[in-house]
KEKE-3310 file (N, C-alpha, C; in steps of 0.2 Angstrom, whole numbers, plus 5000, padded with zeros to 4 digits):
npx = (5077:5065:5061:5071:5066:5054:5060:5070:5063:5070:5080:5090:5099:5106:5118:5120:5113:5101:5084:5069:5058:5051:5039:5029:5017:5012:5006:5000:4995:4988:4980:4981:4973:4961:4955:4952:4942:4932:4929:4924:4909:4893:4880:4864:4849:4841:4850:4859:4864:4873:4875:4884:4892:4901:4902:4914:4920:4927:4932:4942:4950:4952:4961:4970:4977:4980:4990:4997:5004:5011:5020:5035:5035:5044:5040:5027:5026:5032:5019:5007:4990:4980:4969:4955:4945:4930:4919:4912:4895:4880:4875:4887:4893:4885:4887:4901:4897:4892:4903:4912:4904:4903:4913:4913:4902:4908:4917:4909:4903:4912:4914:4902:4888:4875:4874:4864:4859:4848:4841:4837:4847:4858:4857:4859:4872:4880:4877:4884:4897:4900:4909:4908:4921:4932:4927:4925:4934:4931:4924:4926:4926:4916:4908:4917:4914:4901:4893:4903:4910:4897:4892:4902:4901:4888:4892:4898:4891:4878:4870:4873:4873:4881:4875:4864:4858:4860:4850:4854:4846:4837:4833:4821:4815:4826:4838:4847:4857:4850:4848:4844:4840:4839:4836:4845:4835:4833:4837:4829:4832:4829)
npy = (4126:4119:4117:4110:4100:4095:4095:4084:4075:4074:4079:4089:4087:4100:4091:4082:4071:4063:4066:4055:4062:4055:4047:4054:4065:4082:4096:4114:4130:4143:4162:4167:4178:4177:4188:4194:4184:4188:4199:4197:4190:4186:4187:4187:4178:4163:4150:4137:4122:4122:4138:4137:4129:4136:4148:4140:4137:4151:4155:4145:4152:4162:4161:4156:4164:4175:4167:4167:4179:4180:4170:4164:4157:4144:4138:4134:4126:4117:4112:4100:4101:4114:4118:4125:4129:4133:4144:4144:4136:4138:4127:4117:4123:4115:4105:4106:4109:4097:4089:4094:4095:4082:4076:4086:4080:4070:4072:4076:4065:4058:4064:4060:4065:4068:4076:4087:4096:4107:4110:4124:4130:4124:4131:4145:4143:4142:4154:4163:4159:4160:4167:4176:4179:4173:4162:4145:4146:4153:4148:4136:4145:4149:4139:4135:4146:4150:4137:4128:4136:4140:4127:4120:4133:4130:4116:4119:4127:4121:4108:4095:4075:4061:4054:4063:4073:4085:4099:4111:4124:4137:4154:4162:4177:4181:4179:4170:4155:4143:4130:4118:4104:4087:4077:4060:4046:4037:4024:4010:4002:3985)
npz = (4439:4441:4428:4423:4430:4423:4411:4411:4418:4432:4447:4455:4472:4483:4488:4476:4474:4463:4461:4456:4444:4436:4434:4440:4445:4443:4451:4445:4452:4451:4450:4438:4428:4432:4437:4425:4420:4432:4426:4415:4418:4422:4415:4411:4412:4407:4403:4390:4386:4376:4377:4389:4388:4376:4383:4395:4384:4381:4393:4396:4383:4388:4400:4394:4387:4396:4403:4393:4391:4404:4407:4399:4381:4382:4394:4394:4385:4392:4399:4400:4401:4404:4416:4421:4432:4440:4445:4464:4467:4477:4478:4479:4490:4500:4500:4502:4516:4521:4523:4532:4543:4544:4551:4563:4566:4570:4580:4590:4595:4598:4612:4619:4614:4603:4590:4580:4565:4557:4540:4540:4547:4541:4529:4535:4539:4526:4519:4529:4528:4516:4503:4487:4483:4488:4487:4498:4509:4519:4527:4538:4547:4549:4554:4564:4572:4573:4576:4581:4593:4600:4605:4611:4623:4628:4629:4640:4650:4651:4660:4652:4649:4646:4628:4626:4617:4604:4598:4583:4578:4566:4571:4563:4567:4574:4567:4570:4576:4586:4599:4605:4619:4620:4633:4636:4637:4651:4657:4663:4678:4683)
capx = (5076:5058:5063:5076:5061:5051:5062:5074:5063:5073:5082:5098:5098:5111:5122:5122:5110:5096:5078:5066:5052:5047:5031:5025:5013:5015:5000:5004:4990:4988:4975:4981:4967:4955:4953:4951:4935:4928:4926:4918:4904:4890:4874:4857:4844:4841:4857:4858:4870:4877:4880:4888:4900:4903:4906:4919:4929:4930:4936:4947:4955:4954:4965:4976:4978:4985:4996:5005:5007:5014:5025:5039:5030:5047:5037:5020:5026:5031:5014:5000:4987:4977:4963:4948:4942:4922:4918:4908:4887:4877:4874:4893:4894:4881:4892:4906:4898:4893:4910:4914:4901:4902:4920:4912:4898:4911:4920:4905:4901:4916:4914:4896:4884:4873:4874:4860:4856:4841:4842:4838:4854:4866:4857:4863:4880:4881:4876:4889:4903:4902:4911:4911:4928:4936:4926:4923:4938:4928:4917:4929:4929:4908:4907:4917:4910:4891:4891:4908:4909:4890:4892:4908:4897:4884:4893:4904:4885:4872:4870:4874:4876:4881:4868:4861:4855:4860:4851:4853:4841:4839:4829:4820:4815:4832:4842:4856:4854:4848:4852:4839:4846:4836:4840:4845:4831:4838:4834:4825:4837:4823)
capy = (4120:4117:4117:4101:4093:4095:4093:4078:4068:4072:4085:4087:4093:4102:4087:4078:4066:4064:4063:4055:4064:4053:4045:4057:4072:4089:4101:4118:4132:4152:4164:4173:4176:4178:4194:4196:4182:4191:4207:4194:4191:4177:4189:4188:4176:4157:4146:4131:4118:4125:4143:4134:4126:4143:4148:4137:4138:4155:4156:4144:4157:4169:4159:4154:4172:4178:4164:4168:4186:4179:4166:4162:4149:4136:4137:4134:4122:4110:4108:4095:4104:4119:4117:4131:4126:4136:4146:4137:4138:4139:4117:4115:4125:4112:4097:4105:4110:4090:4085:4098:4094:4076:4079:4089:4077:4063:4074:4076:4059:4056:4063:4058:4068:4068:4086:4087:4104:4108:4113:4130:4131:4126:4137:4149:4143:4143:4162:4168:4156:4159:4174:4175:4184:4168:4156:4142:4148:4157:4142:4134:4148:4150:4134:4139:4155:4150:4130:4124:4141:4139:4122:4123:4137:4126:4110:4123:4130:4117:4100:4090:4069:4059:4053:4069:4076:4092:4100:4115:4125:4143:4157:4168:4181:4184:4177:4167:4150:4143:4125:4114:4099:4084:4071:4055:4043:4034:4015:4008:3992:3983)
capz = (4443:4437:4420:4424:4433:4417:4403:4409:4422:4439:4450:4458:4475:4485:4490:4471:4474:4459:4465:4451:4443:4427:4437:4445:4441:4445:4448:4447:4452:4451:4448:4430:4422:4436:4436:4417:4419:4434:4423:4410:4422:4423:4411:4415:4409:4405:4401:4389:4388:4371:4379:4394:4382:4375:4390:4398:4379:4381:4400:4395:4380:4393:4405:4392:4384:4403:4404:4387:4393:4412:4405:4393:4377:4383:4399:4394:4381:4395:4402:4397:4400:4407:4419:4422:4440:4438:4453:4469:4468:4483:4480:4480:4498:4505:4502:4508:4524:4526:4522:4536:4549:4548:4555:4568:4571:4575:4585:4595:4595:4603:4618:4623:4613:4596:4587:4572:4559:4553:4533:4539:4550:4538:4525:4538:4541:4520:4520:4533:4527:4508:4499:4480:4481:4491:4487:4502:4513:4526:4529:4542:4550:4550:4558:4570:4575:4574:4578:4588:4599:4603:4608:4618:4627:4630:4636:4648:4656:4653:4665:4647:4650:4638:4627:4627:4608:4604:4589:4581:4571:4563:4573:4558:4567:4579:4563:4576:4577:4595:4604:4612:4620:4623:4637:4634:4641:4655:4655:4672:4679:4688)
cpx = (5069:5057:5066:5071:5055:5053:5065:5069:5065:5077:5087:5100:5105:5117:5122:5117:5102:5088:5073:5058:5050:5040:5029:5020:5013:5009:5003:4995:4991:4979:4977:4976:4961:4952:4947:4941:4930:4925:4921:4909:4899:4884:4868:4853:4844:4849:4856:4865:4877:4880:4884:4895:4903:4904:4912:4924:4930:4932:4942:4951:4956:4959:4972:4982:4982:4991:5002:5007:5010:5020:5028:5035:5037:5044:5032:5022:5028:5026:5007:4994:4985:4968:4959:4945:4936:4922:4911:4899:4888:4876:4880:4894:4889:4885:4897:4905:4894:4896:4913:4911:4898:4907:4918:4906:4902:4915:4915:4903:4906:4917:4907:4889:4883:4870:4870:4859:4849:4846:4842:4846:4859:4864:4862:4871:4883:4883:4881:4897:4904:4902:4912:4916:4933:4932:4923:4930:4936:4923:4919:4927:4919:4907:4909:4914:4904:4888:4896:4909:4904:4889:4897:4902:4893:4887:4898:4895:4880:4876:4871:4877:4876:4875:4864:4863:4857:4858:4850:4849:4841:4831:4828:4819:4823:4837:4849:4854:4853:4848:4845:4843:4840:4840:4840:4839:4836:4833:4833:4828:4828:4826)
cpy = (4116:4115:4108:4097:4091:4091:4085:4073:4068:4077:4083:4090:4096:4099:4081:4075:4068:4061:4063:4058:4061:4051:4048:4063:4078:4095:4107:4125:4139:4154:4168:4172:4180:4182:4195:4190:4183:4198:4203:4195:4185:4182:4186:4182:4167:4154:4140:4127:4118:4132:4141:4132:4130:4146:4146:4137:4144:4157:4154:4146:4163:4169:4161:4161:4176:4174:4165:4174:4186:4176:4166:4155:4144:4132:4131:4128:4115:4109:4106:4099:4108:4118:4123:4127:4132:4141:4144:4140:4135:4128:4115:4117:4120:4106:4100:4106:4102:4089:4091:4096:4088:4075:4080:4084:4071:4064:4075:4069:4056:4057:4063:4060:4065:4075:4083:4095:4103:4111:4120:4133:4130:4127:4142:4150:4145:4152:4165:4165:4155:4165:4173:4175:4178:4162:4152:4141:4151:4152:4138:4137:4148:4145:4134:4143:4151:4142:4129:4129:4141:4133:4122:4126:4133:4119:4113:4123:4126:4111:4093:4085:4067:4056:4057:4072:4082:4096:4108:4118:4134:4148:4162:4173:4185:4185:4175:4160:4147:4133:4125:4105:4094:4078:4064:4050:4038:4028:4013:4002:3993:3975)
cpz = (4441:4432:4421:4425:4425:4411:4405:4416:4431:4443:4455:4465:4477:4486:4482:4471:4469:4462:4458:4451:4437:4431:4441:4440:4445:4443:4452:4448:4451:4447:4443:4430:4426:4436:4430:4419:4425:4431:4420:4412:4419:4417:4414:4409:4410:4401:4399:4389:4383:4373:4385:4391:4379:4378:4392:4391:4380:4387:4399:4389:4384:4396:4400:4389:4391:4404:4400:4390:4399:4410:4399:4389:4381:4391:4397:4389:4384:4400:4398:4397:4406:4409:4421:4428:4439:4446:4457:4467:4476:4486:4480:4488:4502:4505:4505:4516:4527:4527:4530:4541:4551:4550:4562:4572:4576:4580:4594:4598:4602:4611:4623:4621:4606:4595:4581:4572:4558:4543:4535:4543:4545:4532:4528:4538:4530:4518:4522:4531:4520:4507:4491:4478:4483:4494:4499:4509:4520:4532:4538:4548:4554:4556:4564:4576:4577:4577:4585:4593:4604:4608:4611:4623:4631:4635:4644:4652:4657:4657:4658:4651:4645:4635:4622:4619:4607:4597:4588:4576:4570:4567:4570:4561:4571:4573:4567:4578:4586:4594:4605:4611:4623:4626:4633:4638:4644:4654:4663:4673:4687:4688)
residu = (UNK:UNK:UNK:UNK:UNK:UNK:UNK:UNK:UNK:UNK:UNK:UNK:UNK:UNK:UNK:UNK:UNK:UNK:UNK:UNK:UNK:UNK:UNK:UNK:UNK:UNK:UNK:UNK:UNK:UNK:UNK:UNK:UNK:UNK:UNK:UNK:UNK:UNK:UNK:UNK:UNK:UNK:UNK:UNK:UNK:UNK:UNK:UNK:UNK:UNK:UNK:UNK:UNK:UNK:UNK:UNK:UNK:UNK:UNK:UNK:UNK:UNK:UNK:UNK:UNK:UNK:UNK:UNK:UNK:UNK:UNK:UNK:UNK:UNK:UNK:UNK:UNK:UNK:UNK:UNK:UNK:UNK:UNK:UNK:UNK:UNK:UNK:UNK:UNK:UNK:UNK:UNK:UNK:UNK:UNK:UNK:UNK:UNK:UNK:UNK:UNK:UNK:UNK:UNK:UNK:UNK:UNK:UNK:UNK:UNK:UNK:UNK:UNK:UNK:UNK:UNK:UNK:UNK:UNK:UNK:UNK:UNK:UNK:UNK:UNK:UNK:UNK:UNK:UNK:UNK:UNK:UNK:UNK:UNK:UNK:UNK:UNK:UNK:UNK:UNK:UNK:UNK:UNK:UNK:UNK:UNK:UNK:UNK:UNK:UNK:UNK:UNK:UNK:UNK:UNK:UNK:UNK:UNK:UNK:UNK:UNK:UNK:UNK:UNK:UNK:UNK:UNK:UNK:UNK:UNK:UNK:UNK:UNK:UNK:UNK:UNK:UNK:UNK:UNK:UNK:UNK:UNK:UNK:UNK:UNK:UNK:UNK:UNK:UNK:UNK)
# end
């Protein structure tokens, strides 16, 4: 089936009818290899921009060397090319957890409040919600746990009005982040 879409362009389904695939693109993904470039390992010391380069060519014969041994060459000879996705740094986990808790600010927003981090808090949230082994998959989950469950909590048991500030920040000696909630100033009708 995959092959057809490949070789001639389009695909036939159960009922005759041809669906086109000439303008489209077709991203395919797996982990071969992975393994093989977790044994490699990152080595110890200073890095320049020539062993980096030596690097990312030799990941990607790493990859390429697992694909030959997964697949058939008629396979592998109908795709354009092969992509090496790097595995996430600690500066990559902090964008995604904006890209994540500005979602969550607008949700607060929405219903009468202003939620702020401290940088030590979403160090924290980085910490608990990033695994080398699966990557940025856990983070949803951290944010959850340690932000949206905390705050729910809070707007279930405090006198929260709208307006009202909510920020979050990191308690070193406890290690758990902790809530203070400042009122909104109310405005005097005179």
């Amino acid at each position: 089936m995959l092959l057809q879409v490949l070789d001639d362009g389009y695909l036939t389904d159960s009922l005759g009818r041809k669906i086109d695939f000439r303008n489209s693109i077709i991203i395919m993904t797996s982990n071969i290899g992975a393994r093989k470039l977790k044994d490699f390992g990152q080595g110890i010391g200073f890095g320049t921009a020539a062993m980096k380069s030596q690097e990312d060519s030799h990941q990607k014969s790493v990859i390429e060397g697992a694909l030959k041994k997964a697949f058939a060459p008629e396979f592998l000879n109908r795709i354009d090319d092969v992509v090496v996705f790097n595995p996430l740094e600690r500066e990559h986990i902090h964008k995604i957890i904006d890209i994540e808790l500005a979602k969550l600010f607008l949700r607060i927003k929405d219903i009468g409040y202003d939620l702020r981090l401290t940088d030590k808090a979403k160090d924290y949230i980085a910490e608990k919600g990033f695994d080398k082994q699966y990557g940025a998959r856990p983070l949803k989950r951290a944010i959850q746990k340690y932000i949206e469950d905390a705050l729910a909590e809070e707007i279930v048991n405090s006198k929260l009005e709208e307006g009202d500030s909510i920020h979050m920040d990191l308690d070193s000696k406890e290690e758990e982040l902790t809530i203070t909630i400042k009122k909104a100033e109310k405005s005097s009708k005179t």
